[in-house]
TIPARO-433268 format. One record per residue (C-alpha): residue number from 1; y, z, x. Coordinates in nm, 4 decimals. Layout:
N
  nr        v        w        u
 NUM        Y        Z        X
...
END
This chain:
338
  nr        v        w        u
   1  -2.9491  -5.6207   0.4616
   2  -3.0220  -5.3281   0.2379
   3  -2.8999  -5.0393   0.3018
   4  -3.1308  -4.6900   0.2577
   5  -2.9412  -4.3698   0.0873
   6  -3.0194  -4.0630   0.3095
   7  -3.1991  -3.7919   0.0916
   8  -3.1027  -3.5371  -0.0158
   9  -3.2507  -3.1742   0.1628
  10  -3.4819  -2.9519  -0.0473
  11  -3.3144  -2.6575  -0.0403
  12  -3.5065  -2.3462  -0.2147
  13  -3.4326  -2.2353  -0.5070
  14  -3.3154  -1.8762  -0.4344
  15  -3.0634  -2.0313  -0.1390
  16  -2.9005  -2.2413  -0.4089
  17  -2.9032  -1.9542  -0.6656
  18  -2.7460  -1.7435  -0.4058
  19  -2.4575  -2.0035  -0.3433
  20  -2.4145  -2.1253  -0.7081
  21  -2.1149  -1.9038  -0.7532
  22  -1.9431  -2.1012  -0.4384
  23  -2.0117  -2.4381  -0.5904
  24  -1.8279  -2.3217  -0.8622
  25  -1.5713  -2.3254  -0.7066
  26  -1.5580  -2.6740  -0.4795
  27  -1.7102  -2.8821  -0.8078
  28  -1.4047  -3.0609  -0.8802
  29  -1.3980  -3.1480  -0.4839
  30  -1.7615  -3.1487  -0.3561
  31  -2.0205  -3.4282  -0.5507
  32  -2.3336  -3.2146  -0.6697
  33  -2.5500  -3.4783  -0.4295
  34  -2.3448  -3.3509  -0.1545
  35  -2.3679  -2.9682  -0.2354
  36  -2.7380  -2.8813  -0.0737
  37  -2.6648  -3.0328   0.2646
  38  -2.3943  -2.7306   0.2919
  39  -2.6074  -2.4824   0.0649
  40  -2.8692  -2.3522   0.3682
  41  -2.5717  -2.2943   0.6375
  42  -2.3121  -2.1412   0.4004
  43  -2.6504  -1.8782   0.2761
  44  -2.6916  -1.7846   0.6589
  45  -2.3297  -1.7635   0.7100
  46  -2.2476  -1.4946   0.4491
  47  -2.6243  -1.3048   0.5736
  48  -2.4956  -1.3077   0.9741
  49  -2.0959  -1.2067   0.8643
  50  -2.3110  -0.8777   0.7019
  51  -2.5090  -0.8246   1.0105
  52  -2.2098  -0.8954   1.2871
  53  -1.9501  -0.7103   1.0857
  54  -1.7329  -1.0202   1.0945
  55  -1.4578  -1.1924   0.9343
  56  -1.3867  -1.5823   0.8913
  57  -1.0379  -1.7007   0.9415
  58  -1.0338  -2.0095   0.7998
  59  -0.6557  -2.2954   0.8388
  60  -0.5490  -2.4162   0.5436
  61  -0.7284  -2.7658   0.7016
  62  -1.0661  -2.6655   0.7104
  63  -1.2424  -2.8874   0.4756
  64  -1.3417  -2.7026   0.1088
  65  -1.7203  -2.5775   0.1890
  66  -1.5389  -2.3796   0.4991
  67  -1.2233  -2.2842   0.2905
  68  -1.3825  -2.1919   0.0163
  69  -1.7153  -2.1422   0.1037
  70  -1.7320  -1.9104   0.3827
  71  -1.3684  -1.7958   0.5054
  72  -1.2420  -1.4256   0.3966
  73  -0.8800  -1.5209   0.5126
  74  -0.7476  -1.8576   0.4392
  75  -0.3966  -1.9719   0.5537
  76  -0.1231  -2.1045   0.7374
  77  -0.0512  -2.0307   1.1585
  78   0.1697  -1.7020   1.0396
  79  -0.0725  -1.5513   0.7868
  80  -0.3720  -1.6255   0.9790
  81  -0.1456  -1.4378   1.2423
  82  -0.0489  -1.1143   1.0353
  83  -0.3874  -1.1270   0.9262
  84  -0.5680  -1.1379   1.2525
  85  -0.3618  -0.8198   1.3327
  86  -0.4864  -0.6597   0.9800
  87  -0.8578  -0.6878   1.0286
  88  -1.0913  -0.3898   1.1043
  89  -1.3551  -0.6380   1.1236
  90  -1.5408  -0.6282   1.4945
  91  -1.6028  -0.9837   1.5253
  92  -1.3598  -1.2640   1.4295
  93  -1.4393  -1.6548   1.3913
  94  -1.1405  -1.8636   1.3783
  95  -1.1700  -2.1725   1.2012
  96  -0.9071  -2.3497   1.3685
  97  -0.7754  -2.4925   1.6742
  98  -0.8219  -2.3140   1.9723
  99  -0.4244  -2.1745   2.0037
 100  -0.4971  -2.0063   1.6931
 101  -0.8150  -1.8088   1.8319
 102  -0.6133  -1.7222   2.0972
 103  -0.3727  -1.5773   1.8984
 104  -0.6322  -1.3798   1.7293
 105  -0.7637  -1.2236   2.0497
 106  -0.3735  -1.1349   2.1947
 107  -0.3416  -0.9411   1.8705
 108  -0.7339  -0.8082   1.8944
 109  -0.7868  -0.7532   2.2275
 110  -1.0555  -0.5095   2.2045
 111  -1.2400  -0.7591   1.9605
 112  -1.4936  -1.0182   1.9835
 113  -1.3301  -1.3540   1.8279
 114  -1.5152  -1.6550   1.8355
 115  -1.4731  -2.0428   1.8096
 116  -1.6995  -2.2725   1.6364
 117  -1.6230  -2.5638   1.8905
 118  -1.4340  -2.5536   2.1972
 119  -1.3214  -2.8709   2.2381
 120  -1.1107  -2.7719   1.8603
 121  -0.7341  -2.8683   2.0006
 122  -0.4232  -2.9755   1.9243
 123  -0.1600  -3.2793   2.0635
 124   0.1019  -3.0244   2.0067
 125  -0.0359  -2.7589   2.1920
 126  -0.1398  -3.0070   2.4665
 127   0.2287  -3.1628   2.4990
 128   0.3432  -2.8814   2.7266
 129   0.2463  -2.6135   2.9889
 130   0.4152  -2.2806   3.1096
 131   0.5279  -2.4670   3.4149
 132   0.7185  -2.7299   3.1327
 133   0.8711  -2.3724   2.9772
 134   0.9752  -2.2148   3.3371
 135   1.1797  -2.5964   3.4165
 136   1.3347  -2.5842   3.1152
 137   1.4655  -2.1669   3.2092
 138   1.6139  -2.3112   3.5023
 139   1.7763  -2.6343   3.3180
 140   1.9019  -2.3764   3.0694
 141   1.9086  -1.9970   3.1891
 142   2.0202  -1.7644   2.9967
 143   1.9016  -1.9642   2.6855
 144   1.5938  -1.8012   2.4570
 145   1.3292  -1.9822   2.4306
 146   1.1498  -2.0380   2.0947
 147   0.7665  -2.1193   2.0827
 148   0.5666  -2.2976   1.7897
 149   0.2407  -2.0715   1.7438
 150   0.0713  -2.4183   1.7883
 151   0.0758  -2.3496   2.1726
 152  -0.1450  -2.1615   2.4214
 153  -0.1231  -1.8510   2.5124
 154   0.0166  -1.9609   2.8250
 155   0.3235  -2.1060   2.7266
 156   0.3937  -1.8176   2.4727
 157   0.3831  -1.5603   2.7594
 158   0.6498  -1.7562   2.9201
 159   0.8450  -1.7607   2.5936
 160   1.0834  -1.4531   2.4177
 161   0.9735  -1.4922   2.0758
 162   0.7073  -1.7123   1.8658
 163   0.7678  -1.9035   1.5012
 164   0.5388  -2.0714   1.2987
 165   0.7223  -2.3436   1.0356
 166   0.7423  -2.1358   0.8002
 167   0.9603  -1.9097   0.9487
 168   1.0835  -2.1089   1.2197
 169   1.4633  -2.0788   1.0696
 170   1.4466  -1.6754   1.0320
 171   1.2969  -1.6108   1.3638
 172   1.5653  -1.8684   1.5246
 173   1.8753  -1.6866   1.3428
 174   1.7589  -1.3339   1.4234
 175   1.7943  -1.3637   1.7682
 176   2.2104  -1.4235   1.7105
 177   2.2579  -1.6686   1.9504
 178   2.4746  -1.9927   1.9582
 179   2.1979  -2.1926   2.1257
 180   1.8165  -2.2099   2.1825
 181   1.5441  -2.3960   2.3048
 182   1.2172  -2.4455   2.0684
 183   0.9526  -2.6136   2.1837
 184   0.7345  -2.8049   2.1400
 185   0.7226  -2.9854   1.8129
 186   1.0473  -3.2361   1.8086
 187   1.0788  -3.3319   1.4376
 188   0.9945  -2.9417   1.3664
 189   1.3155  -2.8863   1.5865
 190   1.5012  -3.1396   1.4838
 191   1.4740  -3.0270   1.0882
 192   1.5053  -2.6956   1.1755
 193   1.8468  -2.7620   1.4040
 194   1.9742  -2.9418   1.0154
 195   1.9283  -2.6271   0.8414
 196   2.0664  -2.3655   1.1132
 197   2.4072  -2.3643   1.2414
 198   2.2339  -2.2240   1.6104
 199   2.2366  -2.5514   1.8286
 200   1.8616  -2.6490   1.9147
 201   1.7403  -2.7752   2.2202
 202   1.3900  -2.9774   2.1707
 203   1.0684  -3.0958   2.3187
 204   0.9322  -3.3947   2.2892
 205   0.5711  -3.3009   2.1517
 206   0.4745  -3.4244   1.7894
 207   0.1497  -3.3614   1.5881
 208  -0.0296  -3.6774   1.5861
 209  -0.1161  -3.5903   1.2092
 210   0.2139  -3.5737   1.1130
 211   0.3809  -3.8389   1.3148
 212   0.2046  -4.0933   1.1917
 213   0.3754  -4.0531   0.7791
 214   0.6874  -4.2483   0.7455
 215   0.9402  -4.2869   0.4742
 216   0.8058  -4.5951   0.3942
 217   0.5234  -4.5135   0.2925
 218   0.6873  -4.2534   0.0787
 219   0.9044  -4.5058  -0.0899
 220   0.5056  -4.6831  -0.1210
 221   0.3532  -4.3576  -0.2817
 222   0.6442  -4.2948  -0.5405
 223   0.6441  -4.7067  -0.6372
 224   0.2416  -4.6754  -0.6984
 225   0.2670  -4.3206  -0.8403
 226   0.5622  -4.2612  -1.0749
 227   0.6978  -3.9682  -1.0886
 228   0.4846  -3.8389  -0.8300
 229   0.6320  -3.5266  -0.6402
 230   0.6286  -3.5041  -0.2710
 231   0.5758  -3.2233  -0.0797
 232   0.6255  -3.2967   0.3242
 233   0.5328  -3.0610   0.6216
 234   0.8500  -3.0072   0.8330
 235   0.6587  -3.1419   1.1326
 236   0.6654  -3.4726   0.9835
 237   1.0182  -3.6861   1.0996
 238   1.3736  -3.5896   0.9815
 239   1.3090  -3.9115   0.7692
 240   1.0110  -3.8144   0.5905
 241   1.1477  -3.4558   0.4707
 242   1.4778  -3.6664   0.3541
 243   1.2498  -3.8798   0.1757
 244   1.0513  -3.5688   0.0011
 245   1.1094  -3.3259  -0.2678
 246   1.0240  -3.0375  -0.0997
 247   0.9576  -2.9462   0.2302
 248   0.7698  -2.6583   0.3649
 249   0.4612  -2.5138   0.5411
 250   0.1506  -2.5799   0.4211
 251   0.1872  -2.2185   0.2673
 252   0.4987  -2.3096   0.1390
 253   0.3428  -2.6031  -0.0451
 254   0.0852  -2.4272  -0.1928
 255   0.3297  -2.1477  -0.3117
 256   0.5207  -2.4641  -0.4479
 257   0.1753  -2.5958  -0.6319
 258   0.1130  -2.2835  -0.8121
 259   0.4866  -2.1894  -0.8896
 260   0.6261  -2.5787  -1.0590
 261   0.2645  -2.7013  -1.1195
 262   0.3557  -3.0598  -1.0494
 263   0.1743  -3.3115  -1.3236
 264   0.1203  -3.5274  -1.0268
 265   0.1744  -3.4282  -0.7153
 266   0.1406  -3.5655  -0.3332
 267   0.0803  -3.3234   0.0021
 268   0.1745  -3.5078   0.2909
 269   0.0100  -3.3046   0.5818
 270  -0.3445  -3.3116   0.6686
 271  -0.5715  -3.4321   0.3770
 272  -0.8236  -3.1626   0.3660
 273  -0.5292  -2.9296   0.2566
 274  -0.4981  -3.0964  -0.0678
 275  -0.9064  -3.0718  -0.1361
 276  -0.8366  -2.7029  -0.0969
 277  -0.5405  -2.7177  -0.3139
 278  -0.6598  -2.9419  -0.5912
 279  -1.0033  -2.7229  -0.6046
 280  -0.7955  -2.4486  -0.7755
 281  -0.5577  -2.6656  -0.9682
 282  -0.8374  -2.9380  -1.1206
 283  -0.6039  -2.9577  -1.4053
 284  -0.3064  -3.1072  -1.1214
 285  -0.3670  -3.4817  -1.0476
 286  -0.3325  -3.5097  -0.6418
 287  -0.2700  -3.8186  -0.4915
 288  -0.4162  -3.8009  -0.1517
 289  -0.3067  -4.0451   0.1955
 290  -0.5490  -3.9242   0.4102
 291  -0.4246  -3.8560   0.7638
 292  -0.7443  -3.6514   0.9384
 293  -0.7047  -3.3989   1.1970
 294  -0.9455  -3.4788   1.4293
 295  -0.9541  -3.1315   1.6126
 296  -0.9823  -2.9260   1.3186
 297  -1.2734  -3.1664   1.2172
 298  -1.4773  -3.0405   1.5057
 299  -1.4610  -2.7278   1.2830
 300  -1.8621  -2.7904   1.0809
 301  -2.0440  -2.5117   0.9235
 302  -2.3340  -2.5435   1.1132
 303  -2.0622  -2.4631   1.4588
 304  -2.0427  -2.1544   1.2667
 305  -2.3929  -2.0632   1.1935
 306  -2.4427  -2.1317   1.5514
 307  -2.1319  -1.9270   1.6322
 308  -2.2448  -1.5971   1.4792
 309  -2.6181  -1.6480   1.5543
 310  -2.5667  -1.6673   1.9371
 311  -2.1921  -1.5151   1.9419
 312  -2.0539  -1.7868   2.0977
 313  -1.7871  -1.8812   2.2111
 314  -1.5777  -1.6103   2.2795
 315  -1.1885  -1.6173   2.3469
 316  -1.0988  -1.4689   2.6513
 317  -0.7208  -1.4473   2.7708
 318  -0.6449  -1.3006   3.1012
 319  -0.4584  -0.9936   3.1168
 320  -0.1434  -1.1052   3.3281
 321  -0.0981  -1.3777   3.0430
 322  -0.1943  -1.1810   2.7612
 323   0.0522  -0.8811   2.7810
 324   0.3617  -1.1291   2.7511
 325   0.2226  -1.3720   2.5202
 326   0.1056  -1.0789   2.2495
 327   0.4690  -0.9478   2.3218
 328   0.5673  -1.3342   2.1739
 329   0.3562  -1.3482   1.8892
 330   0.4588  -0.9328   1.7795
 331   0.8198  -0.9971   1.7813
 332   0.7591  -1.2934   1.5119
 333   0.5882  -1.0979   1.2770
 334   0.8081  -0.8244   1.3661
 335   1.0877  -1.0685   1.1743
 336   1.1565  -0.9866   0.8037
 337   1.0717  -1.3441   0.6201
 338   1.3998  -1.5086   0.4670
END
């Protein structure tokens, strides 16, 4: 049976002039077939950010026409946190997963912040509840507790401080303790607790993106790549990051990118994140094993259009949850970085 290409849209000429400078910089990432389905939204985007006098937050796995089409801010959890406390913006999308726009408003509260998609989650955050956190008190008192930003906002109010992975060690050793509990990413825990000489109690919650790499098929990507470098997220097992060359949040590996400039080079996190990566490094070759995020997929930019056309839909956080979760999230980036 034949099969029927869809056609292209006619997009006019002054939208596409408009956005030419963008598609400058996705080329190397984004076919030039593919460019005018994304041309119309990303034109409206950039009008209605003028007229709402907001700012895009975009995670470092949004795909490249939302990374570097539309965002402002692009990052990891932590800068996406400092810079969700920066902004003097009056309305703020997050192009995430919903803990992170909840994070925005606990550190906005007075702003508007929106989300593209509601249903935009995350296994981690979804492994655990505050009644999980208050069990675990009474298993352990005394003992501080440690969130993951990749939780909601009510499990970080019944936390004492939050981390991210990239400064999961610092904010663990600052609190000079023998013992803690961090929750709820297990392999994050467990490769932080090899690093740290602070015993570390764990959860049992794992990112389904990152759970699903092994070793093997590292040993698979260096035998069909040679001399490929490997660059692992710390959420992926103790195995994995033995296996790699480097491991490190996904700001870390882009720090890592532009500082060694690896001839060939694998990112083994979500697969948008290299996209992103490779668009400013076209002279890097990237291998790519593609492990989707299926929540931060939800994440289109014609959720956003919608999102700043009819300001929907806004992140609300209850007041007897917010006060001790923002207090959770301020006294991480109250930690001086390692």
């Amino acid at each position: 049976m034949a099969t029927t290409l869809a056609t292209p849209p006619v997009v006019p000429a002054d939208v596409l002039a408009r956005v030419a400078p963008i598609y400058d910089r996705v080329r190397t990432v984004i076919p030039p077939f593919e460019w005018p389905a994304f041309a119309e939204d990303i034109d409206a985007i950039l009008r209605l950010k003028r007229e709402r006098d907001a700012v895009i937050l975009a995670h470092n796995y949004q795909t490249p026409e939302i990374f570097h089409g539309v965002a402002d801010i692009v990052g990891d959890s932590l800068a996406l946190a400092r810079e969700a406390a920066r902004t003097d913006a009056s309305v703020i999308v997050l192009c995430g997963v919903h803990f992170m726009a909840e994070t925005a408003k606990l550190l906005n509260p007075s702003k508007t912040v929106l989300i593209p998609d509601l249903e935009a989650g995350c296994s981690l955050a979804e492994s655990i509840t505050g009644a999980d956190v208050r069990l675990l008190r009474q298993r352990y008192p005394g003992v501080p507790v440690v969130s993951y930003v990749n939780t909601s906002a009510e499990v970080k109010a019944e936390t004492d401080v939050c981390c991210t992975s990239g400064n999961a060690r610092a904010v663990i050793e600052s609190l000079g303790v023998p013992r803690v509990i961090m929750l709820p990413d297990e392999y994050l825990a467990r490769n932080i607790a090899a690093q740290t000489s602070v015993e570390v109690i764990a959860w049992h919650g794992r990112c389904e993106v990152h759970e699903r790499f092994s070793a093997d098929d590292i040993r698979q990507l260096r035998a069909g790549h040679p001399g490929v470098v490997v660059l692992a997220h710390p959420e992926c097992s103790p195995e994995v990051v033995a296996a790699a060359d480097f491991v490190g949040s996904t700001q870390g590996m882009n720090d890592y990118v532009v500082q060694k400039r690896p001839p060939r080079v694998v990112l083994i996190t979500e697969c948008s994140m290299s996209d992103n990566v490779a668009a400013q490094h076209p002279e890097l070759e990237f291998v790519r094993p593609c492990n989707l995020c299926p929540h931060m997929k939800r994440i289109t930019l014609p959720g956003i259009r919608r999102a700043l056309e009819t300001m929907t839909h806004a992140i609300e956080v209850p007041a007897a949850i917010a006060a001790p979760a923002r207090r959770a999230v301020e006294r991480m980036l109250a930690v001086k970085p390692r």
